[in-house]
C-alpha positions as CSV (number, residue, x, y, z in Angstrom):
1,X,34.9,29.2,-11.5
2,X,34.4,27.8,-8.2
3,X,31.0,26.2,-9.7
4,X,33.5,24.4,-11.9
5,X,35.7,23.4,-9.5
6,X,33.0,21.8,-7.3
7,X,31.7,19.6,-10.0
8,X,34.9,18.6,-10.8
9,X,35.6,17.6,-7.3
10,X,32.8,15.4,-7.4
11,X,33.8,13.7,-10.3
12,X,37.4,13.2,-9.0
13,X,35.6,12.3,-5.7
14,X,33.5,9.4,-7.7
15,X,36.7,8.3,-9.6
16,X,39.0,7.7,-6.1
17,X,35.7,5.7,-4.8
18,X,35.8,3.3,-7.8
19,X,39.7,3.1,-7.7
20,X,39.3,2.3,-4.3
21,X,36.2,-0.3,-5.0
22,X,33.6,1.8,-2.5
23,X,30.9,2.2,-5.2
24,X,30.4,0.8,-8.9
25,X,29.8,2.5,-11.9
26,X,26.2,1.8,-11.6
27,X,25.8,4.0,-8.7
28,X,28.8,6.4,-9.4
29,X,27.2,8.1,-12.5
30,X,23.6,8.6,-11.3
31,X,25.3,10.2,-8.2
32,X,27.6,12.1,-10.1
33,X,24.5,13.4,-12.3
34,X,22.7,14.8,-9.1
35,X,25.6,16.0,-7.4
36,X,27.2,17.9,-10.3
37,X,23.3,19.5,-10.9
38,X,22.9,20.3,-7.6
39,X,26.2,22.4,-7.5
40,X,25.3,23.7,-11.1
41,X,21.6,25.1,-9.6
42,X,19.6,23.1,-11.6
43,X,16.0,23.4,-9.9
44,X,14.2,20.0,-8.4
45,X,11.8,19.9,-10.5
46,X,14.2,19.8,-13.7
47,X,16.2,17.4,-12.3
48,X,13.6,14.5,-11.8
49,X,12.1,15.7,-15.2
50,X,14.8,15.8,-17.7
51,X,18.2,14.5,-15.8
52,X,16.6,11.5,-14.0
53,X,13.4,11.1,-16.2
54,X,15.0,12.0,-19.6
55,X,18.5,11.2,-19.1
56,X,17.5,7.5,-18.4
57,X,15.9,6.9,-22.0
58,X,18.6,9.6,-23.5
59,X,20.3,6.3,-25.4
60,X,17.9,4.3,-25.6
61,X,18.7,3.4,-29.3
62,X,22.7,2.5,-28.1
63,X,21.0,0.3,-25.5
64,X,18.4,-1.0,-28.0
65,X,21.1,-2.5,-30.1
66,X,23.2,-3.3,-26.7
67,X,20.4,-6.1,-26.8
68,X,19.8,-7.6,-29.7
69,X,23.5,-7.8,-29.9
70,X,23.3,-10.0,-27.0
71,X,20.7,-12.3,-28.2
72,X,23.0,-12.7,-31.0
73,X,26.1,-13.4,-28.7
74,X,24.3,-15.9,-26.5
75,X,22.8,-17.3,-29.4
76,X,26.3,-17.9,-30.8
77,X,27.4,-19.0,-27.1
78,X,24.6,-21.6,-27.1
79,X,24.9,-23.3,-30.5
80,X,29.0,-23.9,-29.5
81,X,30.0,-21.7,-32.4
82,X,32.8,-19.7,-30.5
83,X,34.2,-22.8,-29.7
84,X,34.2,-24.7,-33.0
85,X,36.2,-21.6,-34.3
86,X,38.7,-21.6,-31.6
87,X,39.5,-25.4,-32.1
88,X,39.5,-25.3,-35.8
89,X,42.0,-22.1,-35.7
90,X,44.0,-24.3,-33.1
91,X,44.1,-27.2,-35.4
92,X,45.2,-24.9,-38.7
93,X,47.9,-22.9,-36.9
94,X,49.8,-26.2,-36.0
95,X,52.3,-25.7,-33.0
96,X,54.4,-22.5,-33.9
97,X,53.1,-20.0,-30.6
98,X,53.6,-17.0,-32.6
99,X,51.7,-18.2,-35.4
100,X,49.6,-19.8,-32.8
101,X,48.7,-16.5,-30.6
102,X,48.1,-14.4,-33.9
103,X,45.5,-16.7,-34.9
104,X,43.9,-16.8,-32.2
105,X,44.0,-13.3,-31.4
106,X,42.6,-12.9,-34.6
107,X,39.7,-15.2,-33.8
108,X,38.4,-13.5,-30.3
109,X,38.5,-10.1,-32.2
110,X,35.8,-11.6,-34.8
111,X,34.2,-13.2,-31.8
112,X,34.2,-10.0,-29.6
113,X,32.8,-8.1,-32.8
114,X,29.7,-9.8,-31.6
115,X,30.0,-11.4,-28.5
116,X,30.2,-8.7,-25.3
117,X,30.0,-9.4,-21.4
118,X,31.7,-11.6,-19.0
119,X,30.2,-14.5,-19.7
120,X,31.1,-14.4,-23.2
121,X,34.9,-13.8,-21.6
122,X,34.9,-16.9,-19.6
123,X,33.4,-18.7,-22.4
124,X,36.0,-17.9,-24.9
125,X,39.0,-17.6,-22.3
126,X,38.3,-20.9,-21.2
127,X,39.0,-22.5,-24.5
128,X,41.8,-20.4,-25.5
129,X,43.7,-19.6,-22.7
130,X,44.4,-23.2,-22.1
131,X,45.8,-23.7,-25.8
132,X,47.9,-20.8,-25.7
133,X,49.4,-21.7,-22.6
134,X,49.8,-25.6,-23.8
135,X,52.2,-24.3,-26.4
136,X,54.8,-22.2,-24.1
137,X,53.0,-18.8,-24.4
138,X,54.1,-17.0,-21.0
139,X,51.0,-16.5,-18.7
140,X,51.1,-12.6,-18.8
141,X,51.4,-12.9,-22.6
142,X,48.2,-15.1,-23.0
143,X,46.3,-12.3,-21.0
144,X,47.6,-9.7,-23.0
145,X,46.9,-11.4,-26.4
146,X,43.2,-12.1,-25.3
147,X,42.4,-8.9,-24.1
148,X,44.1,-6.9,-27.3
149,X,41.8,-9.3,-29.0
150,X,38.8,-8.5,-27.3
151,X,39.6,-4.8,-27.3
152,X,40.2,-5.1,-31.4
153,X,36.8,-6.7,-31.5
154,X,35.4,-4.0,-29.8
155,X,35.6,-1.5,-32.3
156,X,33.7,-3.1,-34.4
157,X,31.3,-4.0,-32.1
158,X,28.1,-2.4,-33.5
159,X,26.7,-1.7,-29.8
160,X,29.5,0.2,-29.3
161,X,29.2,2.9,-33.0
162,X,25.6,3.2,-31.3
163,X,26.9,4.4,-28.4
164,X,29.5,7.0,-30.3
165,X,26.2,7.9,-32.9
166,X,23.6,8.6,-30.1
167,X,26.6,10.9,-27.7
168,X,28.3,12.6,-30.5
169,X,26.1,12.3,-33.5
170,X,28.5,11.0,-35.8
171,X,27.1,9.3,-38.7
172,X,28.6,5.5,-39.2
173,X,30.5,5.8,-42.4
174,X,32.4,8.1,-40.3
175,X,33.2,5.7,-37.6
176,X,34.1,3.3,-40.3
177,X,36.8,5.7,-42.1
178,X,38.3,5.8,-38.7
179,X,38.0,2.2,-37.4
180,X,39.1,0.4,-40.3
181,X,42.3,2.1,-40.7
182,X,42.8,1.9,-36.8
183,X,42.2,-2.2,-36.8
184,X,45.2,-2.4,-38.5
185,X,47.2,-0.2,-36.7
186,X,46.3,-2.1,-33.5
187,X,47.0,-5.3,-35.3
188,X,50.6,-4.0,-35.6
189,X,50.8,-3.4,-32.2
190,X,49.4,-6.9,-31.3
191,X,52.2,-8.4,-33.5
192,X,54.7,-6.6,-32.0
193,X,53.4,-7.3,-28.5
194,X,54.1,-11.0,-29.3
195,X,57.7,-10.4,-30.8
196,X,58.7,-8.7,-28.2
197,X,56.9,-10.7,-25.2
198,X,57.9,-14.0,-26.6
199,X,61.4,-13.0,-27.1
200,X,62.3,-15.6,-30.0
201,X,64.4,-14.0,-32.9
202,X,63.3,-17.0,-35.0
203,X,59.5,-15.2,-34.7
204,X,61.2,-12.3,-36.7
205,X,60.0,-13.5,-40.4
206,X,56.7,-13.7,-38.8
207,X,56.7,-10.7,-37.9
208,X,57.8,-9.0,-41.4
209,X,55.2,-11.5,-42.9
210,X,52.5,-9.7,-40.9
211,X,53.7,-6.4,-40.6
212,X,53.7,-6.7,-45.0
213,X,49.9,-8.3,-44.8
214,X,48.7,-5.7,-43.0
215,X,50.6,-3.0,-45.5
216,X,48.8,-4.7,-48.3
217,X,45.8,-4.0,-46.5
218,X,46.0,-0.6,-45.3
219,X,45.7,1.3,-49.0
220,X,42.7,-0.6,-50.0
221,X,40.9,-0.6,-46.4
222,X,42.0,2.8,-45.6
223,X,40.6,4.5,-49.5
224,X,37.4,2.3,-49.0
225,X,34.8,5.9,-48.4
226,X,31.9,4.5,-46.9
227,X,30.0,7.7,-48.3
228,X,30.8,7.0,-51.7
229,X,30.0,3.5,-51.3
230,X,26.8,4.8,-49.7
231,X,25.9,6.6,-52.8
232,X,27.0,4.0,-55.5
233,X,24.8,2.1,-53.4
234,X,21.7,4.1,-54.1
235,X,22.1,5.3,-57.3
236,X,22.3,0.9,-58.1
237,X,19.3,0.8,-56.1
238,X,17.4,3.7,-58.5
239,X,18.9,1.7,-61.6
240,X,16.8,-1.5,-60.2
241,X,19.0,-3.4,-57.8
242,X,17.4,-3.2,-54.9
243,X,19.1,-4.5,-52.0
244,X,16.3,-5.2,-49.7
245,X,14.8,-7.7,-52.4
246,X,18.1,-9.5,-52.0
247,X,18.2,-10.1,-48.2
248,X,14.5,-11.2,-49.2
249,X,16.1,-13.4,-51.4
250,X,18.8,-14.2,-49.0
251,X,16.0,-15.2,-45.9
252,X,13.9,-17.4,-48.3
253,X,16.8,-19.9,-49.0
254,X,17.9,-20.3,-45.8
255,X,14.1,-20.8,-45.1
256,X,14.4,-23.7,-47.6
257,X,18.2,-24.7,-45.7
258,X,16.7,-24.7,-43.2
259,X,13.7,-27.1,-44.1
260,X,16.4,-29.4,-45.8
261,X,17.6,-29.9,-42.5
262,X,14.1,-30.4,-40.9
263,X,13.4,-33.1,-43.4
264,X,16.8,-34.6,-43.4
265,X,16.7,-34.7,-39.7
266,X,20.4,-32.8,-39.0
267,X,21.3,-32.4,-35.3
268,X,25.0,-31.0,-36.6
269,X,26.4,-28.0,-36.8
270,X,27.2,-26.8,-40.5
271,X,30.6,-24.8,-41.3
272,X,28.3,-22.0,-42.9
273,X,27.2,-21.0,-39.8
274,X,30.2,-20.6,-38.4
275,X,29.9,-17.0,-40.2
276,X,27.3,-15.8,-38.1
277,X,29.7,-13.2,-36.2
278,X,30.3,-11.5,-39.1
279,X,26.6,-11.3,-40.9
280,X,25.8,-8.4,-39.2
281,X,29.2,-6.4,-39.8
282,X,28.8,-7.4,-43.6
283,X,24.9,-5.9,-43.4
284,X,26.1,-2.7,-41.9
285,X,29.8,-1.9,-43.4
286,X,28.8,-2.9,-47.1
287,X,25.0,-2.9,-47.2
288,X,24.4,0.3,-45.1
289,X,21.7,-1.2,-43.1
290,X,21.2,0.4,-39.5
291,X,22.5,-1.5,-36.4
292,X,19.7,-3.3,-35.2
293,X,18.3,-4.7,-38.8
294,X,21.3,-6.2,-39.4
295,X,21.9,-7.5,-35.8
296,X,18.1,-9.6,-36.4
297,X,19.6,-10.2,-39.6
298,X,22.6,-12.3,-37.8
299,X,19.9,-13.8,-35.4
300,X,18.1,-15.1,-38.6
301,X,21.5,-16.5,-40.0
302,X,22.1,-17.8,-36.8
303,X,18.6,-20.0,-36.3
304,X,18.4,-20.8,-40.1
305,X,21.7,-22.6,-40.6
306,X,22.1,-24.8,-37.7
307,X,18.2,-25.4,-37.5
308,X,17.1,-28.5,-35.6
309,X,13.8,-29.8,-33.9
310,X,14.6,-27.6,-30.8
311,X,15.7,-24.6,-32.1
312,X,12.7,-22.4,-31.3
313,X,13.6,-23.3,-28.0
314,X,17.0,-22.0,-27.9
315,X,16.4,-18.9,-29.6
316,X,13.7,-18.2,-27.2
317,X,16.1,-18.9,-24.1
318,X,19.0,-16.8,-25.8
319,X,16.7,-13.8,-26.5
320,X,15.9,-14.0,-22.9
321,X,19.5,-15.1,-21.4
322,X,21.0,-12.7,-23.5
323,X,18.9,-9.7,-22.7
324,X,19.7,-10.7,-18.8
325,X,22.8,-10.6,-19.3
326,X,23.6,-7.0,-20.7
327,X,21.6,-5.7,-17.7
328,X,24.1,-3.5,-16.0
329,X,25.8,-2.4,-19.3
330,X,22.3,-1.4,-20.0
331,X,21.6,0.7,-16.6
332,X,25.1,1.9,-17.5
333,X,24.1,3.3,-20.1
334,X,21.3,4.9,-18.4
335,X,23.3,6.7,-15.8
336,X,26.0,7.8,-19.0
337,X,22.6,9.5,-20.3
338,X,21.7,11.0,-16.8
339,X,25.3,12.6,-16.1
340,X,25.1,14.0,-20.0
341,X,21.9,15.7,-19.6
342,X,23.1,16.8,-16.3
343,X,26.5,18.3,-17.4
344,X,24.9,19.7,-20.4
345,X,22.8,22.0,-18.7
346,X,23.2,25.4,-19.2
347,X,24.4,26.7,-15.1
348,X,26.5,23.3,-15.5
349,X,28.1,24.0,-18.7
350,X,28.9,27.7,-18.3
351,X,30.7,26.9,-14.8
352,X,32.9,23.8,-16.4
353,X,33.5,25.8,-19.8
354,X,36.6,27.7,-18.7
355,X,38.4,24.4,-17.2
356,X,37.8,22.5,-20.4
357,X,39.4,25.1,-23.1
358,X,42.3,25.6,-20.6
359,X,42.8,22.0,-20.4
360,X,41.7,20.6,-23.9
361,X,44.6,20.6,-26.8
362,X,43.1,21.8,-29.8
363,X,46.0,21.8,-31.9
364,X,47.4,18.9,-34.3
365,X,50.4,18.4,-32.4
366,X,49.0,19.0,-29.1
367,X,45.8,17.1,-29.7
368,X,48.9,14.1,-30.6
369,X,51.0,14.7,-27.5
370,X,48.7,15.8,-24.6
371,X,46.1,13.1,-25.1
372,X,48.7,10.7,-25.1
373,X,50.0,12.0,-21.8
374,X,46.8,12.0,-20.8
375,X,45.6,8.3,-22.1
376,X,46.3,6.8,-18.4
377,X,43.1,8.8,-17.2
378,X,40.9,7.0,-19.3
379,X,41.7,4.0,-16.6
380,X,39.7,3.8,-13.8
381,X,36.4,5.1,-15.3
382,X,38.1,8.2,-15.8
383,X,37.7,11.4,-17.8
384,X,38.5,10.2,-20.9
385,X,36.6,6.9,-20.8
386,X,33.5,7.3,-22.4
387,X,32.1,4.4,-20.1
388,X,32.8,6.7,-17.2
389,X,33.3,10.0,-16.4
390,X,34.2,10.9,-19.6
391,X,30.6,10.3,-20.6
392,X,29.2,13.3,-19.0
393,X,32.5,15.8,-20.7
394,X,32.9,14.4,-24.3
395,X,29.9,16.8,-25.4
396,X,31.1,19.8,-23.9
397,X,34.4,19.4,-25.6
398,X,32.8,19.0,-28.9
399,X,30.7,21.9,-27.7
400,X,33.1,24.2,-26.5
401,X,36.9,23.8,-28.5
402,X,37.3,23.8,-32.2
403,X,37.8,20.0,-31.7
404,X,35.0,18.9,-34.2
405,X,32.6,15.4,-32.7
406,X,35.2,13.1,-35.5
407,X,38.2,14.5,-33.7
408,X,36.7,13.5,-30.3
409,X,35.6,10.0,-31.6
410,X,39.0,9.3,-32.7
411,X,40.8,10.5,-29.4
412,X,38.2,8.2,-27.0
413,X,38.7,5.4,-29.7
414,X,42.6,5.7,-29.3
415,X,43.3,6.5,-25.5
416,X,40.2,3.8,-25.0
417,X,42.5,1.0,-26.0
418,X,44.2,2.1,-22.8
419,X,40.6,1.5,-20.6
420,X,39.9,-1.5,-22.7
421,X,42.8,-3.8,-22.3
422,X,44.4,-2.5,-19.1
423,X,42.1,-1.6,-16.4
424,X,42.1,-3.5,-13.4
425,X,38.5,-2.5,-12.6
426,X,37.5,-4.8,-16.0
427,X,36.0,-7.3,-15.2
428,X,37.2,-9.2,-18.2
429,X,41.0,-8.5,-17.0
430,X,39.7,-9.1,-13.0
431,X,38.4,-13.0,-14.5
432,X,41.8,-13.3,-16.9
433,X,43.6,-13.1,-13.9
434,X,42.3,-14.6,-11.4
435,X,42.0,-17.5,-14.3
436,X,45.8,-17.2,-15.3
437,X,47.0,-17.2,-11.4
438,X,48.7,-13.8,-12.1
439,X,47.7,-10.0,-10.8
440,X,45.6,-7.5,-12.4
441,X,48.0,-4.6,-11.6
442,X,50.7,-6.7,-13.4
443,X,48.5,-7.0,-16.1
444,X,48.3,-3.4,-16.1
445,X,52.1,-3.1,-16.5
446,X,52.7,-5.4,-18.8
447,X,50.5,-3.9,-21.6
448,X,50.5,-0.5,-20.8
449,X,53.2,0.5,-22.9
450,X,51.6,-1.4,-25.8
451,X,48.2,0.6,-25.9
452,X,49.5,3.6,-25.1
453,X,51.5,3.1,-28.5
454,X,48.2,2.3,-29.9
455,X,47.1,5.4,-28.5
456,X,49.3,7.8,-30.0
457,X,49.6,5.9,-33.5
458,X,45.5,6.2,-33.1
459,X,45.7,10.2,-32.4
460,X,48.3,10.6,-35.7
461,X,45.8,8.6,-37.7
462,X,43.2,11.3,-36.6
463,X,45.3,13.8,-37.4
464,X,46.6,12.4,-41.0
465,X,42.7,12.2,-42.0
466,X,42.1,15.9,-41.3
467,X,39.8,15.4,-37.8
468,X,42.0,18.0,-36.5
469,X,42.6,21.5,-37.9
């Protein structure tokens, strides 16, 4: 027991320390890793072999497609199609800011399914904070709006399934079954956000309007069964389609697009590549490809359809910008692996075990209730934020309670939208504010109450689809 109280000390230690801006994450897990298996007994020699050595390259697939995904993104970035989209949403939503903010909420999330990183932040914020506010959307609003948007990107970022695959070994038609259902429950909470924040009853049609498109939705998206679609899929493929002679297909005209455009001379940018965010989602949600396939997939889109004399050039300088540029998510990723291998260790994991089923709801309405209580510690790179010290727990919960790796998923999906839009430590919410003249803490305040709704609706979705027993 008093193992296990020691290497919780040090995590709680760690978590004051980055609350109070002593030490970054970077540094914080490693630490954390070599701490916790020095208090667990784990010899020297293990831990330079397996947690430091071992623990480093323990995601190297989630980090993998952490890269590629940023080619893509700065790809995007450098070819100006973020901000084509932006303006042409601006231009279609007319000067209504409820109709206005929705639409452009809705245009960072299919951004953000791609894009990732600060730089992609400031590059989209920049363009769309600026209409927002232009049209009487309150300061605080704007920020909240952009970051539910980037948070509702998120989950379908592909980089970060990877992450949830290689930690909890979930399979990605589960992480669909969950997400999709869940992107429309945050969208509800988005339009609501904006009723309530704009405080306009004249925005209240609006709001039915959306509230019934996203009911329309919910049935179709929620029965699509990636499985099933998996094995329709396959038993085409033995009747003769085969899928992977169509994306040959598919690559050989825009080959020939893109000679058109060679010949023809084009400097322009064509509306069909506007889709490029979304080619690797299509590969993956209805072709079944694996992350990175379809994220070189995108980058082919990408070159193909806005190809030009010096486009060699620029994908060249985005493969090697955008690698640069998911750096520390990378080495965060490294130290996640590090304090996993560290906390899994057998001395480690029997010390720890009696904390976690004491603490730990198992039940369907406990697992509801007591991870929403608890959502607020998934701030600060705390214990239930998978990109902090929750990294290093989420398997030995899995591992030790009846809550099954789907039930786990779903609970660091939901109480994440609490990490992912409200954390001062962000540095997306540290730039939005600084930006917007207005304080990250208010920030925090602001739309805390909205994601921790999102939280809890999340948790009952897990619970309505059986994740919990």
């Amino acid at each position: 027991m008093l193992t296990g109280l020691l290497c919780l000390a040090v995590f709680f230690v760690m978590a004051l320390a980055m609350y109070g801006r002593r030490i970054s994450a970077l540094l914080a897990l490693p630490l954390m890793a070599i701490a916790i298996a020095l208090i667990g007994g784990v010899e020297g020699k293990v831990i330079v072999k397996d947690v430091l050595s071992g623990g480093a390259v323990k995601l190297h697939n989630a980090y993998t497609a952490t890269m590629f995904g940023a080619m893509l993104a700065e790809l995007v970035n450098k070819h100006g199609m973020a901000r084509s989209l932006v303006r042409f949403v601006a231009e279609f939503a007319g000067d209504n800011p409820y109709l206005l903010g929705i639409f452009l909420t809705m245009v960072t999330a299919l951004l953000f399914s791609t894009l990732g990183g600060l730089g992609a932040v400031i590059m989209v914020g920049t363009i769309i904070l600026p209409v927002m506010l232009s049209l009487g959307i309150p300061a605080l609003c704007a920020a909240g709006l952009f970051l539910f948007g980037i948070s509702l990107g998120g989950m379908f970022n592909l980089t970060n399934w990877q992450l949830y695959t290689d930690v909890l070994k979930i399979d990605q038609p589960t992480i669909i079954s969950f997400v999709v259902p869940f992107s429309l429950i945050l969208g509800l909470v988005i339009l609501l956000f904006l009723l309530i924040e704009l405080k306009k009853k004249g925005n209240l049609p609006y709001f039915l309007a959306g509230l019934l498109c996203l009911s329309a939705l919910y049935l179709p998206l929620s029965s699509y069964n990636p499985v099933s679609s998996a094995n329709a899929s396959a038993s085409a493929t033995e009747a003769g389609a085969n899928i992977y002679n169509y994306a040959l297909y598919f690559v050989m005209s825009l080959i020939l697009y893109a000679i058109y455009r060679a010949f023809s001379k084009k400097e322009s940018m064509p509306a069909i590549s506007l889709l490029t965010p979304v080619i690797p989602l299509v590969f993956v949600l209805f072709l079944h490809w694996d992350i990175i396939p379809s994220f070189m997939m995108g980058i082919t889109y990408g070159v193909l359809t806005t190809w030009k004399k010096d486009s060699v050039n620029i994908l060249t300088r985005a493969i090697i910008d955008g690698t640069a540029n998911v750096i520390p998510a990378v080495l965060l990723m490294m130290g996640i692996g590090m304090l996993i291998t560290a906390v899994m260790d057998k001395g480690v994991s029997e010390a720890i075990a009696p904390l976690i089923k004491a603490v730990v709801p198992s039940t369907p309405l406990m697992y509801i209730l007591g991870f929403t209580m608890l959502a607020p510690f998934a701030l600060y790179r705390g214990p239930l934020s998978l990109w902090g010290m929750g990294s290093g727990l989420v398997t030995l919960v899995v591992n030790l309670t009846t809550l099954s790796a789907q039930s786990v998923m779903s609970m660091l999906m939901s109480v994440g939208q609490v990490q992912g839009v409200c954390d001062p430590t962000n540095t997306q919410n540290i730039w939005i504010a600084t930006y917007l003249g207005v304080d990250t803490q208010v920030i925090l305040k602001k739309t805390l109450p909205y994601a921790m709704l999102a939280a809890l609706l999340g948790l009952s979705l897990a619970v309505w689809k059986g994740f919990v027993h």
